[in-house]
Backbone bond lengths (Angstrom), bond angles and torsions (degrees), N, CA, C in turn:
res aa  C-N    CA-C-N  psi(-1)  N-CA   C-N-CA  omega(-1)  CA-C   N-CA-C  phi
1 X - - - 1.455 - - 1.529 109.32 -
2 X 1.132 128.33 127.75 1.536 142.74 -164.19 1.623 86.62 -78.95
3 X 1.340 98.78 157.53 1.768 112.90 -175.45 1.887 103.30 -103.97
4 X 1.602 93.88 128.30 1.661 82.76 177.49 1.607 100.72 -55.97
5 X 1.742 100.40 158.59 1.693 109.04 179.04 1.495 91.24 -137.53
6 X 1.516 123.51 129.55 1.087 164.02 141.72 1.517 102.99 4.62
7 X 1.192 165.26 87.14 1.361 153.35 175.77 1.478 104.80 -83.08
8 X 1.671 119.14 -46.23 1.841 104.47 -168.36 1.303 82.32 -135.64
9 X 1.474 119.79 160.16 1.566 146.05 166.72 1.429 107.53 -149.37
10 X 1.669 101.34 103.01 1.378 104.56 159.39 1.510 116.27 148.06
11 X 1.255 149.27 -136.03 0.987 126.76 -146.88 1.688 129.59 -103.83
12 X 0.668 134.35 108.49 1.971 131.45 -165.81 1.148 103.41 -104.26
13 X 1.086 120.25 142.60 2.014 133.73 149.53 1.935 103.60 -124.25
14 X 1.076 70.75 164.02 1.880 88.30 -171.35 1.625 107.39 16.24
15 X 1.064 117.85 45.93 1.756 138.22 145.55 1.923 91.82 91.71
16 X 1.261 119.04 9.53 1.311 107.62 165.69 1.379 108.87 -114.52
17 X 1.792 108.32 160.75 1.481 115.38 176.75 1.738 110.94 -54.88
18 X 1.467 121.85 138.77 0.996 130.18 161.23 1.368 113.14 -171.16
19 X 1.651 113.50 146.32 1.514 117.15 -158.49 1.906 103.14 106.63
20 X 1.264 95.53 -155.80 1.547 130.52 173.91 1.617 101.04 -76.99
21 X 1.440 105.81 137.65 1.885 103.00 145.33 1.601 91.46 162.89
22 X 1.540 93.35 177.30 1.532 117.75 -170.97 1.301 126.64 -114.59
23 X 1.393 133.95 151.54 1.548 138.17 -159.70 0.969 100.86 -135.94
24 X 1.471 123.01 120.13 1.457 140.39 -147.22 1.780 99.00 -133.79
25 X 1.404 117.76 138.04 1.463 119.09 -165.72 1.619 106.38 -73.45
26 X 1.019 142.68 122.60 1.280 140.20 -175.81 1.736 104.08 -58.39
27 X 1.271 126.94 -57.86 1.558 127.62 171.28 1.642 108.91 -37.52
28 X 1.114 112.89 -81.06 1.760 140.86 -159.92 1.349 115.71 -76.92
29 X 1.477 109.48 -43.23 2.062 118.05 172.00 1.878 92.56 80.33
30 X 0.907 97.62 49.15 1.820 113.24 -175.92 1.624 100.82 -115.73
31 X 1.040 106.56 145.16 1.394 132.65 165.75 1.509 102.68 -35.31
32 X 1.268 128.55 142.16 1.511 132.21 148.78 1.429 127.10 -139.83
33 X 1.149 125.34 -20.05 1.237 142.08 -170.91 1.674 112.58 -159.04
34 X 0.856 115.21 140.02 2.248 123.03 145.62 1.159 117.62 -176.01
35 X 1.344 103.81 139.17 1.454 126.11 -152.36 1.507 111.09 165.12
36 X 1.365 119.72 -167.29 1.227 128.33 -162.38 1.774 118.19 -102.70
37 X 1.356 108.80 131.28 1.373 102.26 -178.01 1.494 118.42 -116.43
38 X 1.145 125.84 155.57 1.725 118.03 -179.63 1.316 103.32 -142.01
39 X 1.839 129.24 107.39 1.146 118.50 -171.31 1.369 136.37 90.04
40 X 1.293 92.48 -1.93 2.023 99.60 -168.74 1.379 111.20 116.54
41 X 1.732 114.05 -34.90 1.258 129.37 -151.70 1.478 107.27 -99.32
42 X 1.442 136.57 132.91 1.516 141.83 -173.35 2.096 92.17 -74.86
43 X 1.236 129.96 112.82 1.003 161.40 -153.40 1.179 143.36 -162.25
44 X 1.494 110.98 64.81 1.487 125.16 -166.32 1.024 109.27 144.18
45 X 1.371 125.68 -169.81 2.080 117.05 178.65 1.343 114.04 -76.19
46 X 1.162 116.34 151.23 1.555 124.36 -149.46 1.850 99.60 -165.59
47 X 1.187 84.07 147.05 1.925 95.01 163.93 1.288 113.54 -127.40
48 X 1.418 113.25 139.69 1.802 122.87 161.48 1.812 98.09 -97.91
49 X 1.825 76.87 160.11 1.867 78.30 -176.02 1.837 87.37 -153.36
50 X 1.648 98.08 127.33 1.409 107.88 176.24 1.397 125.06 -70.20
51 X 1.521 137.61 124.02 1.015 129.55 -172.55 1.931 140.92 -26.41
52 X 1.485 81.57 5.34 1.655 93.39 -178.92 1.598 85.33 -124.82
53 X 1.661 121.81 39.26 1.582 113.46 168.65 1.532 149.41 75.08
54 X 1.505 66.34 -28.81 1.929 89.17 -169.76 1.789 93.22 -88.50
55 X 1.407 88.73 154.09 1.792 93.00 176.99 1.548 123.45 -64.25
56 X 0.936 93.27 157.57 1.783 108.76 -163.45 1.725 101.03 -133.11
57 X 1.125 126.80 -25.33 1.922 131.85 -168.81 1.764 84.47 173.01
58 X 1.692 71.16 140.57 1.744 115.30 165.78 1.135 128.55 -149.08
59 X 0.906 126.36 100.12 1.754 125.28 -172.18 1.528 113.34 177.62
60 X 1.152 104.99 -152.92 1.428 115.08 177.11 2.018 125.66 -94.64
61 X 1.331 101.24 154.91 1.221 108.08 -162.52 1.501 104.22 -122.10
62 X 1.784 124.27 166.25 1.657 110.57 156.50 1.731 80.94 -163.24
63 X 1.187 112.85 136.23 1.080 132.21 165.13 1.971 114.45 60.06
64 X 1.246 96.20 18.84 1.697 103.62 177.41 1.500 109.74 121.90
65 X 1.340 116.66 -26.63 1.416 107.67 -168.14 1.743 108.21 -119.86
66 X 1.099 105.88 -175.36 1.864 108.30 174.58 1.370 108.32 -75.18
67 X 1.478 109.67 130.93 1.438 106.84 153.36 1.056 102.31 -151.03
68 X 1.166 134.51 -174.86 1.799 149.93 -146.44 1.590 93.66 18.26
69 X 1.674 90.45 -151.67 1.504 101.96 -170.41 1.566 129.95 -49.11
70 X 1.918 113.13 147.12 1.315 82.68 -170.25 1.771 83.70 -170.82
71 X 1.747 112.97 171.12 1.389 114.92 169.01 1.125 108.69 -149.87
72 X 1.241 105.02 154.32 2.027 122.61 -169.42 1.372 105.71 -123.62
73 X 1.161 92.61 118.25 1.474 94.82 169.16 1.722 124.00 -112.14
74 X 1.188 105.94 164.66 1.372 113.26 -173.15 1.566 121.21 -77.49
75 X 1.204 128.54 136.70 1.530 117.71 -165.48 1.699 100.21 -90.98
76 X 1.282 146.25 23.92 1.062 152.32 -175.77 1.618 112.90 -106.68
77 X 1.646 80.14 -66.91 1.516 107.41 -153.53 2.161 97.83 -95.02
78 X 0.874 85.67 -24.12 1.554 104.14 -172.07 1.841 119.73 44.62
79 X 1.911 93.56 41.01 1.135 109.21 168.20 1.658 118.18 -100.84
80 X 1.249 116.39 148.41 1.458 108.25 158.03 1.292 149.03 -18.27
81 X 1.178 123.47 59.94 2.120 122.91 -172.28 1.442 113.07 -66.15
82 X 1.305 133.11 -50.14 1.358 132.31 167.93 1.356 113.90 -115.47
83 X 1.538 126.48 141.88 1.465 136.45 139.00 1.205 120.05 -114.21
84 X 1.194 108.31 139.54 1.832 116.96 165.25 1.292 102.62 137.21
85 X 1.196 147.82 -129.44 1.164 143.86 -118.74 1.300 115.97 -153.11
86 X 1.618 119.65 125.90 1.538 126.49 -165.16 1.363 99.12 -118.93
87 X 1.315 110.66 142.49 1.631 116.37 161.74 1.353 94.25 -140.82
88 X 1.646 88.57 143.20 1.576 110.76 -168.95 1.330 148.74 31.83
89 X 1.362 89.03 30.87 1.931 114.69 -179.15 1.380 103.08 121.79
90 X 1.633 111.30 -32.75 2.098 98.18 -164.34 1.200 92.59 -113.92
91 X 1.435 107.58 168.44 1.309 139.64 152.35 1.328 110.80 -32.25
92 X 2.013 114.56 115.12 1.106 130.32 169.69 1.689 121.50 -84.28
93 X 1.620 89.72 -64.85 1.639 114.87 -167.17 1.355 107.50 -152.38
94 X 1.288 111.11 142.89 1.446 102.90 167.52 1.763 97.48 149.21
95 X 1.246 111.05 175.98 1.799 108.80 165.57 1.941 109.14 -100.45
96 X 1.047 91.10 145.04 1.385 114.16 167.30 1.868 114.36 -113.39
97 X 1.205 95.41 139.24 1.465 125.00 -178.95 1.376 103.49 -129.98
98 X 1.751 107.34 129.89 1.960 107.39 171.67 1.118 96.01 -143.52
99 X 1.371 121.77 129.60 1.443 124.22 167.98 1.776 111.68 -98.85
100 X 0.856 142.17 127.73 1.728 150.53 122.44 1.732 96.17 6.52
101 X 1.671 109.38 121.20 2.003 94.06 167.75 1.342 116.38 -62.56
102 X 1.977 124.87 10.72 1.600 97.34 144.45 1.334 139.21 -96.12
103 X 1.564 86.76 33.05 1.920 105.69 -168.20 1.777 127.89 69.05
104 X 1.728 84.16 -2.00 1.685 94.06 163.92 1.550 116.05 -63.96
105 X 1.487 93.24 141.69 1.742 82.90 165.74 1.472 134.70 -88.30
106 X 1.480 94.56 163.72 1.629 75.15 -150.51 1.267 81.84 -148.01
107 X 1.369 134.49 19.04 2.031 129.88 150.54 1.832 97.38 169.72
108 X 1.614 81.52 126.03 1.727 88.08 179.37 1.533 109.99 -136.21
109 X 1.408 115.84 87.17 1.483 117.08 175.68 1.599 124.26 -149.86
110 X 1.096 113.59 -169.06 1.673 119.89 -174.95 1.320 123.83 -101.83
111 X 1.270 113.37 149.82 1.674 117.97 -170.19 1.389 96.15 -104.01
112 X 1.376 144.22 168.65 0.941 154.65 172.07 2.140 117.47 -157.43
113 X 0.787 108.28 91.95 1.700 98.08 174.22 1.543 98.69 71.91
114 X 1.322 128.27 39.88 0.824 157.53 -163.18 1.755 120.95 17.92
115 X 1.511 95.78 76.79 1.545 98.85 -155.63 2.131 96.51 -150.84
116 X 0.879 142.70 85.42 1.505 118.23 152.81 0.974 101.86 15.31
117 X 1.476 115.43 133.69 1.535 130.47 174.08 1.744 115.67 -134.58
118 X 1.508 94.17 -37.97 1.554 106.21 -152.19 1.299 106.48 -177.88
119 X 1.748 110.91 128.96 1.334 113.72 -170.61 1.374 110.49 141.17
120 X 1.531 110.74 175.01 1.527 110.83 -164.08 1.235 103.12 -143.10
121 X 1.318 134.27 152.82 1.351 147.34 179.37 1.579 128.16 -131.09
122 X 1.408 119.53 173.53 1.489 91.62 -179.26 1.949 88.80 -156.22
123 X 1.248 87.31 147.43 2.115 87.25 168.30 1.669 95.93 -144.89
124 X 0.961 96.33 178.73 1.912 125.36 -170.70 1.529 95.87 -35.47
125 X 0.724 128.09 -57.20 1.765 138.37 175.80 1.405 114.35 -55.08
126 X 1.475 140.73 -24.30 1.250 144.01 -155.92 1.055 124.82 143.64
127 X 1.471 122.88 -133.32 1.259 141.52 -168.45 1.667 118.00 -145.70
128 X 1.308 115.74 166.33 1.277 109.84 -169.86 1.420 110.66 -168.54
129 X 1.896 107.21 105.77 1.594 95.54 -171.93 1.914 93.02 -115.35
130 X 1.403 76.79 171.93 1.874 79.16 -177.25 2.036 96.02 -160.37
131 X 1.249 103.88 164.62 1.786 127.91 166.33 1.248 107.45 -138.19
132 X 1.269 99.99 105.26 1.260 120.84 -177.25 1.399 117.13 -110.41
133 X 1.592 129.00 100.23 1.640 121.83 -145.18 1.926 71.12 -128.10
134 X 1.358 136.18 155.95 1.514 156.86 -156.62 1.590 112.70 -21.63
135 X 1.332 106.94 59.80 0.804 124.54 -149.44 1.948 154.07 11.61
136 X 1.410 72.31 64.09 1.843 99.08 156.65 1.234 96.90 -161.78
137 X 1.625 89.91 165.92 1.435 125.56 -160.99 1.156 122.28 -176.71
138 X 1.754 131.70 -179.32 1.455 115.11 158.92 1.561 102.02 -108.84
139 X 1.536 102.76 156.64 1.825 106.35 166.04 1.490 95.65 -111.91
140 X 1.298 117.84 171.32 1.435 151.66 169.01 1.537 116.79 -137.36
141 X 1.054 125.12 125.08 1.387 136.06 -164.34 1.678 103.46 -131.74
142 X 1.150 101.72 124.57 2.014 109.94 -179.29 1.446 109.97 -118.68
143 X 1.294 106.07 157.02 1.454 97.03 145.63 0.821 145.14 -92.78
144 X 1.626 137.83 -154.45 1.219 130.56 -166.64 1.795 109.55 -67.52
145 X 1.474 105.32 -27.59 1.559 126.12 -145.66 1.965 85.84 -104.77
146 X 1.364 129.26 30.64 1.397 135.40 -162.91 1.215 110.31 27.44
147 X 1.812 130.36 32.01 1.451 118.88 -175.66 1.748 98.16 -96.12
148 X 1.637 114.24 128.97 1.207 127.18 177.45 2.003 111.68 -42.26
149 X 1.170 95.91 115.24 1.700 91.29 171.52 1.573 131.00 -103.82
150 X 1.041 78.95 -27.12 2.119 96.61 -169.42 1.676 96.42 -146.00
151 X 1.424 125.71 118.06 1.268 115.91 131.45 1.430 116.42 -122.06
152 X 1.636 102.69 166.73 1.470 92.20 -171.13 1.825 92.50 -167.00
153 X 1.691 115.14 177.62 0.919 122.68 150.34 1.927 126.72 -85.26
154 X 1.117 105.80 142.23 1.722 121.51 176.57 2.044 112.21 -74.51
């Protein structure tokens, strides 16, 4: 017989979540969430946590999803990939950082109005910078050896 496992701990009024409390995986009894709720709804600063525990989002919430300030982290490296600013669950503004799981980098640029703007990247072949203003721009693509391969317009 499977053991009941814990799904929420923490605070209710008139039989919905509100206050402080935690979201527990129904399978595993693992961490998933804690932070603040208003109404039922995750609403206020809050953390996600990837099934191996470690953080996944920290920041702010309104009505269930991310908005205003906030940080993403990488499920590898369990460093920082984006900061700045969410509206309505995605990526607003802010810089992004992604490393490769050998901690190579592997895209370093800015969000704007929630769009690529600016920034450079790199895969097995080279490197790859671009300005990307509503979407167009030019890219430049190198190789490994920084010799120019491709430029062009977006």
């Amino acid at each position: 017989m499977k053991e009941n496992i814990l799904i929420f701990e923490g605070e209710y009024l008139n039989g919905e979540r509100n206050g402080y409390g935690k979201k527990f995986n129904f399978l595993n009894g693992k961490l998933e969430f804690e932070g603040e709720y208003l109404n039922g709804e995750i609403n206020g600063k809050g953390k996600e946590y990837f099934n191996n525990e470690k953080i996944k989002f920290e920041g702010e919430y309104l009505n269930g999803e991310r908005n205003g300030k906030g940080k993403e982290y990488d499920y590898s490296t369990n460093k920082v990939k984006f900061e700045g600013e969410f509206l309505n669950g995605n990526i607003w503004s802010g810089k992004v950082k992604e490393n490769y799981y050998s901690s190579k980098l592997k895209f370093e640029g800015e969000h704007s109005k929630g769009k690529l703007w600016n920034g450079k990247g790199y895969n097995i072949n080279g490197k790859m910078e671009f300005k990307i203003i509503e979407g167009k721009g030019n890219i430049k693509e190198y190789y490994l050896n920084d010799k120019l391969e491709f430029e062009g317009e977006y």
